[in-house]
C-alpha positions in Angstrom: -14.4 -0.1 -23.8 -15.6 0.7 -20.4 -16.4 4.7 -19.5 -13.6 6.1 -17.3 -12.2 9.7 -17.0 -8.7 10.4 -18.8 -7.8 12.4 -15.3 -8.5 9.2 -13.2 -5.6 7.3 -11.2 -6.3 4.7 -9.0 -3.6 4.5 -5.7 -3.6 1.4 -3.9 -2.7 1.8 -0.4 -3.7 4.6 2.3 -0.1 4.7 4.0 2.0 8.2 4.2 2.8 7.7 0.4 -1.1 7.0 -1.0 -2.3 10.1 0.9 0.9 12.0 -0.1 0.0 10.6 -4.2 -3.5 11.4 -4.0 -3.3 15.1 -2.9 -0.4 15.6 -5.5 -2.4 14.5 -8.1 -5.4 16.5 -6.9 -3.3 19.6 -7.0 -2.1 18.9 -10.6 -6.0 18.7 -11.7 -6.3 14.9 -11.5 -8.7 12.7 -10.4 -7.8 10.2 -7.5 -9.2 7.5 -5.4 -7.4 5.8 -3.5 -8.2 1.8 -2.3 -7.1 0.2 1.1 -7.7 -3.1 2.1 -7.3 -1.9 5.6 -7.7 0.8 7.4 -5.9 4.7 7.2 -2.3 3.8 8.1 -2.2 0.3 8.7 1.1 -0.7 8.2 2.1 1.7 10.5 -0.1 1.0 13.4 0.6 -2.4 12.7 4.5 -1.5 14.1 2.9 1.3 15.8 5.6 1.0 19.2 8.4 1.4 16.6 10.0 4.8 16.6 10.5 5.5 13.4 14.2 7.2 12.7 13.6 10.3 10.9 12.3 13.0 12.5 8.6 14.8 11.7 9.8 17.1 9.0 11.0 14.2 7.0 8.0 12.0 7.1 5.3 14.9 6.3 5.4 15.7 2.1 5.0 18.7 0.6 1.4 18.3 -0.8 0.3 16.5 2.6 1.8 19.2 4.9 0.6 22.5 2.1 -3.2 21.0 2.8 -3.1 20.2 6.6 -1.9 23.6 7.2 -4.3 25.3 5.3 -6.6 23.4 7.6 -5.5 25.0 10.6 -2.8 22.0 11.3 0.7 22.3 12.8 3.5 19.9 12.2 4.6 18.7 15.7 8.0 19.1 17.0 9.9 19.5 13.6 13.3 17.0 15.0 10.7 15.2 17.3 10.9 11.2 16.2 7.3 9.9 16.3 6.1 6.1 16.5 4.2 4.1 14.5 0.9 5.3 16.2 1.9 8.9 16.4 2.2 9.5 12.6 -0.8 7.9 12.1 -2.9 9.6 15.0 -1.5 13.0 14.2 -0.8 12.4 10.6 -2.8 10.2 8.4 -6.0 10.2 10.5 -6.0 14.3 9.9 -4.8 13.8 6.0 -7.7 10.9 5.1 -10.8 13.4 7.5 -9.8 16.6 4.7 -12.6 17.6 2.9 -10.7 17.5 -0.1 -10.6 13.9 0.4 -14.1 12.7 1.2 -15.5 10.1 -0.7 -12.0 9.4 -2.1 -10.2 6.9 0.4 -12.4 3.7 0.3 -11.0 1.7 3.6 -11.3 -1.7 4.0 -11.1 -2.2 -0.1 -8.8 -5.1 -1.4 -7.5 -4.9 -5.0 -7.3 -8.4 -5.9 -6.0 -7.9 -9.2 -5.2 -5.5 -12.1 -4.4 -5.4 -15.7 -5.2 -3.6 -19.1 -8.8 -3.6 -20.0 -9.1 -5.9 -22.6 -5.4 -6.9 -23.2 -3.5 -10.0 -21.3 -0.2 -9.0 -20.3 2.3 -8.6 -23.3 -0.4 -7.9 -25.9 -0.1 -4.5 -27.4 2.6 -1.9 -28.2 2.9 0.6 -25.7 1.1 3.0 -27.4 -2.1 1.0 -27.8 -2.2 0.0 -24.0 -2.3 3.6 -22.9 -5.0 3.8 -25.0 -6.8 0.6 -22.8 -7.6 1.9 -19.0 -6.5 -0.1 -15.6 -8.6 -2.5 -14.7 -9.0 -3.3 -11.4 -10.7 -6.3 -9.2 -11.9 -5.3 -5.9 -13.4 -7.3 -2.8 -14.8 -5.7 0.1 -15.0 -7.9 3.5 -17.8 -9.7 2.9 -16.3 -11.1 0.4 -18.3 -9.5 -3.0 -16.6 -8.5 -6.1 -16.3 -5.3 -7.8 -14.8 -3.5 -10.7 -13.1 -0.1 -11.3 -11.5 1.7 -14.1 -8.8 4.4 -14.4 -6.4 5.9 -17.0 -3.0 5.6 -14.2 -2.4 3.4 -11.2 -0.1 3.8 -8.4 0.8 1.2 -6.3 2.4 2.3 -3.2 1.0 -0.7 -0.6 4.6 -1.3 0.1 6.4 -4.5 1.7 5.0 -5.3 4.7 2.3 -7.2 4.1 4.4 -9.4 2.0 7.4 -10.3 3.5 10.0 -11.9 2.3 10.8 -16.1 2.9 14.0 -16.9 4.8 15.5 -19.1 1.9 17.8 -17.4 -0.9 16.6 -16.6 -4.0 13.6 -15.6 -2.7 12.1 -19.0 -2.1 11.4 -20.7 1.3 14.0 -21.9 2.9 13.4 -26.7 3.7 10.1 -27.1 5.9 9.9 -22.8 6.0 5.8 -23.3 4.8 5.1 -26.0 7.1 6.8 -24.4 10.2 5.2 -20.7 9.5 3.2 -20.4 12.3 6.8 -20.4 14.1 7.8 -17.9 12.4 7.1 -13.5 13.2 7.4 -11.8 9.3 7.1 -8.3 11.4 7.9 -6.5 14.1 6.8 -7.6 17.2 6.7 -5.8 20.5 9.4 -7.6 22.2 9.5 -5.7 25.0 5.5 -5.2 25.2 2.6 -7.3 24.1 5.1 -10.0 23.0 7.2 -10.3 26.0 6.1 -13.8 26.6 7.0 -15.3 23.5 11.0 -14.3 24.0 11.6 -13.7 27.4 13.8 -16.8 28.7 14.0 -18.6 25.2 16.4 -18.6 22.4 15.2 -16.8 19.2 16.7 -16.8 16.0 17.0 -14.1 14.0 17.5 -13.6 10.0 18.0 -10.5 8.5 20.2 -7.3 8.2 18.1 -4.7 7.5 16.3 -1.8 9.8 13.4 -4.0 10.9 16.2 -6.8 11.9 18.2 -3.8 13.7 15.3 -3.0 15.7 14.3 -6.6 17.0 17.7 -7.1 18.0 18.2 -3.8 20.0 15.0 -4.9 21.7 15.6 -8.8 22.2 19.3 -7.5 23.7 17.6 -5.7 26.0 15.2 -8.4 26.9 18.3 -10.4 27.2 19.3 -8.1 29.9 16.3 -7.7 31.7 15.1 -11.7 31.4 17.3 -14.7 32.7 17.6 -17.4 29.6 16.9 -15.0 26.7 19.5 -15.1 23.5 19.4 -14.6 20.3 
């Protein structure tokens, strides 16, 4: 049995949630560290010229905002709606530089797998795989291979970076692998850096949910502003 602290939790992801997790469990006397395979915020930034639709004193926690302000920071305008690049900027980038953090958030860290040290999956009663710490696999960008140990994990990476296919049951739909450099999974900045791809061409859209919402208020609008564009 590997050495690992019964106090340890590993978080996987650096987003509003991971930073959140990690100073929670720092103020209930745990030990954290928390792995991203990119940088602070990246999911964010990635969508970054995305207003987001809840204001900033929804989208600060508890344990986040109780540490930044006993660093001297104050939340910005509490009804104010920031973007993608604001939360991160005067957010997350303040949250991951605390010193109550250092050496904790290790950027640029992939886990490439996890599992129960020593047990496949199914083996063991409950019991007797709490007893058997997480075991993780990580890879840095070069490309080498590590391992880590800890008592709880947390994974809060979110869906972003694994969007969902087209097809139902959560399959691709016919010829969906082939043609998926046709395809945008995210959101792209229609009306920005992306403007070229829509503007005077037919797009189709699939989807009902708030990133869907958001493309089509912005491809209407490029519809308005560029001859040919529908969608």
């Amino acid at each position: 049995m590997p050495a690992f602290s019964p106090t340890s939790v590993a978080i996987v992801g650096a987003g509003p949630l991971g930073l959140e997790a990690a100073l929670a469990a720092l103020d209930h006397g745990l030990d954290p560290v928390v792995y991203e395979q990119g940088e602070v915020g990246a999911h964010p930034l990635a969508w970054g010229h995305v207003r987001l639709f809840t204001p900033w004193r929804m989208d600060v926690g508890k344990h986040s905002r109780a540490h930044l302000e006993a660093a001297g920071w104050t939340l910005p305008g509490p009804e104010d709606f920031p973007t993608g690049n604001e939360l991160v900027e005067r957010c997350l980038e303040p949250l991951a530089a605390l010193p109550e953090l250092k050496g904790r958030i290790h950027t640029f860290t992939q886990v490439v797998a996890a599992g129960r040290h020593g047990l496949r999956r199914g083996e063991g009663e409950p019991g007797e795989r709490r007893a058997h710490p997480f075991r993780l696999l990580l890879r840095d960008p070069g490309g080498r291979e590590s391992l880590a140990h800890a008592a709880a994990l947390v994974d809060l990476t979110g869906i972003y970076a694994r969007p969902d296919w087209a097809g139902t049951g959560g399959i691709p739909a016919r010829d969906e692998d082939t043609l998926r450099p046709e395809f945008a999974y995210h959101l792209e900045d229609v009306l920005g850096a992306d403007r070229e791809r829509y503007a005077g061409k037919r797009t189709v859209l699939v989807g009902e949910g708030t990133f869907a919402a958001t493309t089509l208020a912005a491809l209407a609008r490029l519809a308005d502003e560029a001859p040919g564009t529908s969608v």
